[in-house]
C-alpha beads as a LAMMPS data file, in Angstrom:
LAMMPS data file: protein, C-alpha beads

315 atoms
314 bonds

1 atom types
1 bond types

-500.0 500.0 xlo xhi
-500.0 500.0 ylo yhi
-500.0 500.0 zlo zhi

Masses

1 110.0

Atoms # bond

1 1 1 -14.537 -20.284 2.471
2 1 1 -17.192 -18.183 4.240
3 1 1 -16.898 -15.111 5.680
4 1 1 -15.199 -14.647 9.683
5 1 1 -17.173 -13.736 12.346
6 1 1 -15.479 -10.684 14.007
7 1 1 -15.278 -10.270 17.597
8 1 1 -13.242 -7.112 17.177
9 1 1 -11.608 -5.071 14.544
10 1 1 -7.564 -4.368 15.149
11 1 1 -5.573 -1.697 14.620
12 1 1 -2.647 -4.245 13.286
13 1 1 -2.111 -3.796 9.747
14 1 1 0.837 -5.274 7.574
15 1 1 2.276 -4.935 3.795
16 1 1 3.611 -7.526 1.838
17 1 1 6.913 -7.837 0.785
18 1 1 9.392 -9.955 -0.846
19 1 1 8.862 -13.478 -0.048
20 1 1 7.706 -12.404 3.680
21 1 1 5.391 -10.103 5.428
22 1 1 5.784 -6.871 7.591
23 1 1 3.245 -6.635 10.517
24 1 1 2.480 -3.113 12.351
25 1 1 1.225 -3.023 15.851
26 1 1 0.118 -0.430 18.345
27 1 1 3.477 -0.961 19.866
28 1 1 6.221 -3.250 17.569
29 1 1 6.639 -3.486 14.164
30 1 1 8.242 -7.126 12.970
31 1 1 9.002 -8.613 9.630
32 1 1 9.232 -11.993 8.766
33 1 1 10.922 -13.490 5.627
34 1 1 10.469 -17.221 3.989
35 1 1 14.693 -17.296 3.301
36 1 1 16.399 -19.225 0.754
37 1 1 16.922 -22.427 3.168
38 1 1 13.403 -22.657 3.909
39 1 1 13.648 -21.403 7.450
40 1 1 11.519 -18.295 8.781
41 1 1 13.435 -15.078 9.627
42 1 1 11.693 -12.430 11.813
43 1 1 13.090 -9.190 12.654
44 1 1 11.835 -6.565 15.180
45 1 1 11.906 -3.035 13.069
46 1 1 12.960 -0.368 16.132
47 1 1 12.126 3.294 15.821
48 1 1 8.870 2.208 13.385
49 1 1 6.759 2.827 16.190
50 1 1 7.280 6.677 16.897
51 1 1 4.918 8.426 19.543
52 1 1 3.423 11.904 17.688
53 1 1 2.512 15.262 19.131
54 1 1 -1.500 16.234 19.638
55 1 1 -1.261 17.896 16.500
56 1 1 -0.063 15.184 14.666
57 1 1 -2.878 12.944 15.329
58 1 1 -5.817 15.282 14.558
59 1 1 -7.799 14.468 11.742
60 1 1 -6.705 14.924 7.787
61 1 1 -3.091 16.036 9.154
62 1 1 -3.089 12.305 11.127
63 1 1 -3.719 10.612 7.594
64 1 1 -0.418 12.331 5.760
65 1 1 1.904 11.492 8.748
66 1 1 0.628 7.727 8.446
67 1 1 0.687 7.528 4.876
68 1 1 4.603 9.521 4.633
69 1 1 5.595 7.217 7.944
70 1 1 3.837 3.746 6.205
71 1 1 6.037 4.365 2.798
72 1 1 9.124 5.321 4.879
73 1 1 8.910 1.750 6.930
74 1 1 7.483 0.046 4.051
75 1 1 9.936 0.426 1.804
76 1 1 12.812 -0.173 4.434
77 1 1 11.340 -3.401 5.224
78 1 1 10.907 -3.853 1.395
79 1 1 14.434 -3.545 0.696
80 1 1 15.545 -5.983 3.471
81 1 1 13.245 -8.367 2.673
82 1 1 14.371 -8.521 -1.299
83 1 1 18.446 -9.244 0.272
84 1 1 17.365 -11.489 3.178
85 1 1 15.464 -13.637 0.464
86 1 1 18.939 -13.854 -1.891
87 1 1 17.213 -11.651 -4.872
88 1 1 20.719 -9.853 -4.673
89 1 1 22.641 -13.252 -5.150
90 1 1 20.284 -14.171 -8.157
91 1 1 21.008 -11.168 -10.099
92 1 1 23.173 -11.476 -13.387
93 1 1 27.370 -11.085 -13.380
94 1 1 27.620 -7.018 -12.911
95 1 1 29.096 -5.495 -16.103
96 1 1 32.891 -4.412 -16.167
97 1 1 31.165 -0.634 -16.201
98 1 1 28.774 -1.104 -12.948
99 1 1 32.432 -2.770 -11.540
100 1 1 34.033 0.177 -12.089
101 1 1 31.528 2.284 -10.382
102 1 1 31.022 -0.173 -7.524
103 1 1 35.087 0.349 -6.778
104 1 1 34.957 3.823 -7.077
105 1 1 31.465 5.040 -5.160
106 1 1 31.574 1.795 -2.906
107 1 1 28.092 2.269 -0.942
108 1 1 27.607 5.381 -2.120
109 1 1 26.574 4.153 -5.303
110 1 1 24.074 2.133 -4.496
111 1 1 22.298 5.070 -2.460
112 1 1 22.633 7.075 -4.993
113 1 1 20.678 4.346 -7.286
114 1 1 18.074 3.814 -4.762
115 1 1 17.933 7.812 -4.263
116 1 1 17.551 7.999 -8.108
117 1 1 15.382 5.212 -8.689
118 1 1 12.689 7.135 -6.245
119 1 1 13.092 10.200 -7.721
120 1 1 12.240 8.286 -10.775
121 1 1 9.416 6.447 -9.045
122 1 1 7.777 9.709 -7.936
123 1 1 8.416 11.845 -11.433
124 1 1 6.762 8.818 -13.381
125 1 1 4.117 8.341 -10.787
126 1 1 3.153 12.464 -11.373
127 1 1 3.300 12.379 -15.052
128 1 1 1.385 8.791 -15.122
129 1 1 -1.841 9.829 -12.292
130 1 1 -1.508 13.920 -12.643
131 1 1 -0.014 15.318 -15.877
132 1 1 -1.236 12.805 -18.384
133 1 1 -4.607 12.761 -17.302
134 1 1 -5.039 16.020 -17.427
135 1 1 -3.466 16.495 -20.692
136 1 1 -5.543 13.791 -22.210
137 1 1 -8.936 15.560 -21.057
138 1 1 -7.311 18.964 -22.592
139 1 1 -6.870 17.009 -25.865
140 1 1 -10.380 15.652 -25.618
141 1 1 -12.324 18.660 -24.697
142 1 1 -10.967 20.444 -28.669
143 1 1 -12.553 17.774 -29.970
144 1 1 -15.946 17.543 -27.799
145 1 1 -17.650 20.077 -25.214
146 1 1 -16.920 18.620 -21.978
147 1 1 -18.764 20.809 -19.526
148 1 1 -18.684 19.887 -16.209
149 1 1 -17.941 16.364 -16.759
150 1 1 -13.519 17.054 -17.928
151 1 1 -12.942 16.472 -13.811
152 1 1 -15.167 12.862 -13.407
153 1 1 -12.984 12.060 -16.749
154 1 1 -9.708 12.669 -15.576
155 1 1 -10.830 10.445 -12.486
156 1 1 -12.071 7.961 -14.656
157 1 1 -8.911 8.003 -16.797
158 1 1 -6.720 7.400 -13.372
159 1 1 -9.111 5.058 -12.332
160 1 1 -8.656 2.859 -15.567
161 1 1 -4.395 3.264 -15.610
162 1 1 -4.397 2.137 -11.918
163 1 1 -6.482 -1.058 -12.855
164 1 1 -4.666 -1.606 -15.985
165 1 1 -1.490 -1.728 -13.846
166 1 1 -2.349 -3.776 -11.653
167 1 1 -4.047 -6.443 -13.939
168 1 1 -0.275 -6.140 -15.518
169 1 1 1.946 -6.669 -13.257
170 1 1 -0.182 -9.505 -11.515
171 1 1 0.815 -11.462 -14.568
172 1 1 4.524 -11.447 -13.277
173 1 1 5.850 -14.690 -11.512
174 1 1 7.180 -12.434 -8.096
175 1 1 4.692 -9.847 -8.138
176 1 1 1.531 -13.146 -8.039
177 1 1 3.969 -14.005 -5.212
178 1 1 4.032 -11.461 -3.274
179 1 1 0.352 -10.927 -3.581
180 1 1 -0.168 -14.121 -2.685
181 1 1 2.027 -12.831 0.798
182 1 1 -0.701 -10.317 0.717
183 1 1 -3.554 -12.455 1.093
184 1 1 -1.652 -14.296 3.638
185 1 1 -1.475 -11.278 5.393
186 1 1 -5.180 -10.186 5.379
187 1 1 -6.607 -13.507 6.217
188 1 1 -3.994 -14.089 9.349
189 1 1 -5.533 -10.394 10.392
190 1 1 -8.799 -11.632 9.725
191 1 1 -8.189 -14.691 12.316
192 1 1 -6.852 -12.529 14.795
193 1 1 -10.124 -10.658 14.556
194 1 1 -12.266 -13.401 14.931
195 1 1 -10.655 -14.444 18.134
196 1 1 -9.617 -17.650 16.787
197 1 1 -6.062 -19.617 17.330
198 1 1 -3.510 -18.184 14.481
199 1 1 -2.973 -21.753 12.791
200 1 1 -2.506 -22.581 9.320
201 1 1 -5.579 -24.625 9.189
202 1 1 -7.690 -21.660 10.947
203 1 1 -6.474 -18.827 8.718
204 1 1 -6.853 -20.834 5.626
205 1 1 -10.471 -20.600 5.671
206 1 1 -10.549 -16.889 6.008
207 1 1 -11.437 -13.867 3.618
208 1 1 -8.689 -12.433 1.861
209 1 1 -10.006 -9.518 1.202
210 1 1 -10.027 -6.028 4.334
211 1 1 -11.355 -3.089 4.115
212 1 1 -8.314 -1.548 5.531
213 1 1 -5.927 -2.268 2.793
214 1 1 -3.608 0.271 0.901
215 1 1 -5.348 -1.319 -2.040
216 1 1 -8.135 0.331 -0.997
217 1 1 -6.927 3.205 0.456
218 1 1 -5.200 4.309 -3.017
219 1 1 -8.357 4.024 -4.880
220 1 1 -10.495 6.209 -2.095
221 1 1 -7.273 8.663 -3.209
222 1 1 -8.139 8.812 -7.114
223 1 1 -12.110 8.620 -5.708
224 1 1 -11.457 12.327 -3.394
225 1 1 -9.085 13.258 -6.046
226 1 1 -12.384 13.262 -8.288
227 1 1 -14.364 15.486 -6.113
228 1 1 -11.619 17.898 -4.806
229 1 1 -9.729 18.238 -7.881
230 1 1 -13.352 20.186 -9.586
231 1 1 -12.843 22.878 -7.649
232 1 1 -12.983 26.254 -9.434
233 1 1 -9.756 27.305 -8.138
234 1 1 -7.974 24.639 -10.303
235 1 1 -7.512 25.902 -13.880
236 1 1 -8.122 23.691 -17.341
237 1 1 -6.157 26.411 -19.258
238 1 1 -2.730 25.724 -18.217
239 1 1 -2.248 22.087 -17.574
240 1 1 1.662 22.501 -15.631
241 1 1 -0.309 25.261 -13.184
242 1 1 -3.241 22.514 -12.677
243 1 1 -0.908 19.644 -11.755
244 1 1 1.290 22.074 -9.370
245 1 1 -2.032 22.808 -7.351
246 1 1 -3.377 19.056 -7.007
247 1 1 0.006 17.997 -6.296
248 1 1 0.205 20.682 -3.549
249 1 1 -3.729 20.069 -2.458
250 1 1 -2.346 16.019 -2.561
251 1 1 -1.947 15.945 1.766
252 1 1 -5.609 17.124 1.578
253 1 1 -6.848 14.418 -0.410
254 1 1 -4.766 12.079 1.182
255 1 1 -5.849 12.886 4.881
256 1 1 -9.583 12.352 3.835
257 1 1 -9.113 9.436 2.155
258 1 1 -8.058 7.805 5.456
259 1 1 -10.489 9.164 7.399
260 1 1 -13.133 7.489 5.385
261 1 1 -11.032 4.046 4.891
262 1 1 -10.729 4.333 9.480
263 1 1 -13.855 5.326 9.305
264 1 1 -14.727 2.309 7.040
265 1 1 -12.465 -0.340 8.871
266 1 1 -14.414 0.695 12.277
267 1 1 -17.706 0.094 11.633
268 1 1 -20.546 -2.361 9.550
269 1 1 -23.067 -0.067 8.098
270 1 1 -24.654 0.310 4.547
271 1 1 -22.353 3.506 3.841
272 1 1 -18.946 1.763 4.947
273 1 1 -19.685 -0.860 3.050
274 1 1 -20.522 1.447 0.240
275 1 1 -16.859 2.843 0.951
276 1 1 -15.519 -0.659 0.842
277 1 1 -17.004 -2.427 -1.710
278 1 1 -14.880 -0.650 -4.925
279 1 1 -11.501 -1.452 -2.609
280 1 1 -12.772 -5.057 -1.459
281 1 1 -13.075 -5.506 -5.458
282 1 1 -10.094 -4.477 -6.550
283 1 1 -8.274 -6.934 -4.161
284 1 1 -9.451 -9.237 -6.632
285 1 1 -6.097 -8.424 -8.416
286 1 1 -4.093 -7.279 -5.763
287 1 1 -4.325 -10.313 -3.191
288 1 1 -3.730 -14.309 -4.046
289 1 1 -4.850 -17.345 -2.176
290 1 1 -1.571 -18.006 -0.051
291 1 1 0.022 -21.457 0.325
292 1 1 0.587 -22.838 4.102
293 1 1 3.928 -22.033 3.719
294 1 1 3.248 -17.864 3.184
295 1 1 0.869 -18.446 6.057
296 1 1 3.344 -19.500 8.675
297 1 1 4.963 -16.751 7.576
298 1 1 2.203 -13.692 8.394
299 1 1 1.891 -16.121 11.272
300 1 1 5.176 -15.233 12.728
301 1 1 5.536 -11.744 11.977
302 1 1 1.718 -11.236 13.394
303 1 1 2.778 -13.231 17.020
304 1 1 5.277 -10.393 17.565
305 1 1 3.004 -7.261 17.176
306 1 1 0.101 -8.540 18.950
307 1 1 0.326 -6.343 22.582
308 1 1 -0.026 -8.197 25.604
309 1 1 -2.341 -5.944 26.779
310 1 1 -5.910 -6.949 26.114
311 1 1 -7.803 -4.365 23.537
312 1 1 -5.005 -2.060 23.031
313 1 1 -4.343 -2.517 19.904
314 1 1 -8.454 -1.788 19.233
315 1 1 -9.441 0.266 16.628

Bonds

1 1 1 2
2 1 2 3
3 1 3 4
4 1 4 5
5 1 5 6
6 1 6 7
7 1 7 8
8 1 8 9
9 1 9 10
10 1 10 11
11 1 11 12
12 1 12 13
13 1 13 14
14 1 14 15
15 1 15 16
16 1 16 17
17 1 17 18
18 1 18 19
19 1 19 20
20 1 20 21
21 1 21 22
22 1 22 23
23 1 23 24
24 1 24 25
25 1 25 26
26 1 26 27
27 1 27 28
28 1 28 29
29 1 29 30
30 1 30 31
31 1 31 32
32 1 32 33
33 1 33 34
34 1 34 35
35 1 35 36
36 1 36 37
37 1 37 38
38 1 38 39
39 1 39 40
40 1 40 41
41 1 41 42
42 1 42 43
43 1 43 44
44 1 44 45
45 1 45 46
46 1 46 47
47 1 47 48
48 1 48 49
49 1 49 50
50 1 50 51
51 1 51 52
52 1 52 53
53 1 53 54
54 1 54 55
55 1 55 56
56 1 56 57
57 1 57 58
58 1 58 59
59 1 59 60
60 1 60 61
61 1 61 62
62 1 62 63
63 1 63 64
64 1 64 65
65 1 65 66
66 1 66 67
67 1 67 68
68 1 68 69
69 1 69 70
70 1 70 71
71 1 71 72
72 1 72 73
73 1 73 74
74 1 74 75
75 1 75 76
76 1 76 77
77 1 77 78
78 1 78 79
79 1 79 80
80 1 80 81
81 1 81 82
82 1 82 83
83 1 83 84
84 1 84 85
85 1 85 86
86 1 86 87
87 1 87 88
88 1 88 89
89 1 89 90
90 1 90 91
91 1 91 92
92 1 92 93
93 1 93 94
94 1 94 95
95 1 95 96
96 1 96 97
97 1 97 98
98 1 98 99
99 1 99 100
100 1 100 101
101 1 101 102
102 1 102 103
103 1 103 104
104 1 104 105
105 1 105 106
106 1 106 107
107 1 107 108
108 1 108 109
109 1 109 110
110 1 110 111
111 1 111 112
112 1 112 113
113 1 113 114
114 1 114 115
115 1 115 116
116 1 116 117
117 1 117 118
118 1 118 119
119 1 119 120
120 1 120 121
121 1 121 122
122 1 122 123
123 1 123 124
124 1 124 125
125 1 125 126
126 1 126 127
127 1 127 128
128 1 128 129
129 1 129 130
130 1 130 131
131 1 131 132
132 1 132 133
133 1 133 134
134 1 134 135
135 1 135 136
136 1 136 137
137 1 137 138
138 1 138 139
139 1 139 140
140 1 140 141
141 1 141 142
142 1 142 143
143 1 143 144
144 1 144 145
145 1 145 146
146 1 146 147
147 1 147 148
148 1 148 149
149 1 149 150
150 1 150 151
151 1 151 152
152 1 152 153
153 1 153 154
154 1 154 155
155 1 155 156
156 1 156 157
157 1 157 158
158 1 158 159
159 1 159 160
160 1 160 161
161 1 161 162
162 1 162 163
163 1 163 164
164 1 164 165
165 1 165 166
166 1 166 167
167 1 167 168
168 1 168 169
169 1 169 170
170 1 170 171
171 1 171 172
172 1 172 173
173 1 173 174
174 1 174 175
175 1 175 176
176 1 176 177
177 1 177 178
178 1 178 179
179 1 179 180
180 1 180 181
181 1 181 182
182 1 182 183
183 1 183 184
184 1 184 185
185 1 185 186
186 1 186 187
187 1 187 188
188 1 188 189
189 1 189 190
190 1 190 191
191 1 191 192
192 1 192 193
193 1 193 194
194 1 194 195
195 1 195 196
196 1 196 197
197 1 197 198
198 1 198 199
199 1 199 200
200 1 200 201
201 1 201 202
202 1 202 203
203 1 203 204
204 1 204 205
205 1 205 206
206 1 206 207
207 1 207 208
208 1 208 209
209 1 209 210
210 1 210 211
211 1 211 212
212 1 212 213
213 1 213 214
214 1 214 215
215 1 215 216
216 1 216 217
217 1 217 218
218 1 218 219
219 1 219 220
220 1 220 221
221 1 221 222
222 1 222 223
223 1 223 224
224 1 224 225
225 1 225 226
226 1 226 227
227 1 227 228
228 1 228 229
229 1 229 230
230 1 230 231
231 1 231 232
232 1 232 233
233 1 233 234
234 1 234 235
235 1 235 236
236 1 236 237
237 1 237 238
238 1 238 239
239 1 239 240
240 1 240 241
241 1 241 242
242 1 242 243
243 1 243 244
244 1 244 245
245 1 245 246
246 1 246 247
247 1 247 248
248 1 248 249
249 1 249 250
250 1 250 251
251 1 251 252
252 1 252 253
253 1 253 254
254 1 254 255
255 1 255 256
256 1 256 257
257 1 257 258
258 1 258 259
259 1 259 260
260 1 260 261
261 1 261 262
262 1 262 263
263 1 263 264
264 1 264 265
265 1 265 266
266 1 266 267
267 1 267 268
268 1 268 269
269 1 269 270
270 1 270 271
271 1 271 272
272 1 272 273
273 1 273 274
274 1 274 275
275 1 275 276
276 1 276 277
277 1 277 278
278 1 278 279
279 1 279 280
280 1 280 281
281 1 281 282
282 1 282 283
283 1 283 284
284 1 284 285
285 1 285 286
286 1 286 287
287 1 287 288
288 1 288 289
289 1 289 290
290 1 290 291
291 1 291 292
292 1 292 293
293 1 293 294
294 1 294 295
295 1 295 296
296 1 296 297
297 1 297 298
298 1 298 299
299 1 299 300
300 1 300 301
301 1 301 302
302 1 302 303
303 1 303 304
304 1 304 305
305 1 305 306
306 1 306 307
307 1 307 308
308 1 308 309
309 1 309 310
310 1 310 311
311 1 311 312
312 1 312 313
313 1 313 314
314 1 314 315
């Protein structure tokens, strides 16, 4: 399996999801889902594609509107993928109690569980990457003189739960799926780039691995986070005040952290590939070698986004 030959680099990019693939173009965004009869379902996602004010696209501020709009559509597409492929209909006999609720909330209930189960997502997310960290360096630096070295610690200690997590849940039976969806997705990109046909037998031979992946793109975060997160201006004395400021300096970090993953995804020189080469490792665990039936499936949801105008989807 040897590396493509790229004729150009694409703006396309896409996000695995439950048994199917979402696929974002300059133009459409489409999502295609392996369903429970074997057939392939693709959906066209409208409003995804939104066109943004001057301001919005200049640099750093572009990178927080991309990352905000990428979870919104992301997890939409996440959600619909998870009841298209019947995980709903798998689930266990509700309990007389979530009955109850059901009959008296009706859909409310299950927004409020979604709404909750973010909030809870986002609270565990800032105590796991911002608050323990922190805490844990605190701890540390009683015991030992730190210095200089209590921010490149923290980082280190982020660095080391993120790859611990991800080593984890790889070892579940849908998460290797859906990574294996993910791989799907980066090689059919890969294809596209290459200028060859989008078959099976074409985009099996492809890399898995892109430097544009969110993969990548999170670990560039804890990476900045590193560097910005030293400043002077952020306290070690009072842990609560420290993680209020990096969460607030977060779009910061954030908006150069894409810059430098654009920045890497554009060109082929010994310092983007310095950029890369951390991300492009750590696919290792986040992407799978997909089966030809995932790859029909990036297939179709990558034939809808690609514009019929040559180059415009360039990046």
């Amino acid at each position: 399996m040897g590396k493509q030959k790229q004729t150009f680099k694409t703006s396309i990019g896409g996000q695995a999801l439950i048994e199917g693939i979402m696929m974002r173009g300059p133009k459409a965004v489409s999502m295609a889902t392996r369903l429970p009869d074997g057939t392939i379902d693709v959906e066209m996602i409208p409003g995804a594609v939104k066109q943004r004010s001057k301001l919005l696209k200049l640099p750093i501020i572009r990178g927080c509107v991309n990352f905000v709009d990428s979870l919104r559509v992301g997890y939409k597409c996440m959600m619909k993928s998870a009841e298209k492929a019947g995980i709903d209909e798998e689930e266990a006999e509700p309990s007389k109690f979530e009955q109850w609720l059901d009959r008296v909330f009706s859909d409310k209930f299950a927004n409020v569980l979604m709404g909750a189960a973010s909030v809870l997502g986002v609270v565990l997310a800032v105590f796991l990457f911002i608050y323990l960290p922190a805490l844990a360096v605190k701890g540390l630096s009683m015991l030992v003189n730190l210095g200089w070295t209590k921010s490149l610690i923290e980082g280190l200690i982020k660095i080391v739960i993120f790859i611990l997590y991800l080593a984890a849940v790889s070892r579940m039976e849908e998460i290797h799926t859906t990574f294996c969806y993910h791989g799907a997705e980066h090689k059919t990109i890969a294809c596209y780039e290459a200028g060859e046909p989008l078959t099976v037998e074409n985009i099996r031979r492809q890399i898995r691995f892109h430097p544009r992946c969110g993969t990548s793109f999170i670990l560039i975060v804890l990476i900045i986070g590193i560097l910005v997160f030293s400043m002077p201006i952020i306290p070690w004395d009072n842990i609560l005040l420290r993680s209020g400021i990096k969460i607030l300096l977060m779009p910061v970090v954030v908006g150069v952290a894409y810059e430098l993953i654009k920045l890497a995804g554009r060109y082929d020189n010994p310092v983007t590939k310095i950029i890369s080469a951390p991300g492009l490792w750590l696919q290792r665990l986040t992407t799978n070698e997909p089966n030809d039936s995932q790859i029909e499936v990036a297939i179709a949801a990558m034939e809808r986004v690609i514009p019929q105008e040559k180059g415009l989807d360039r990046w």
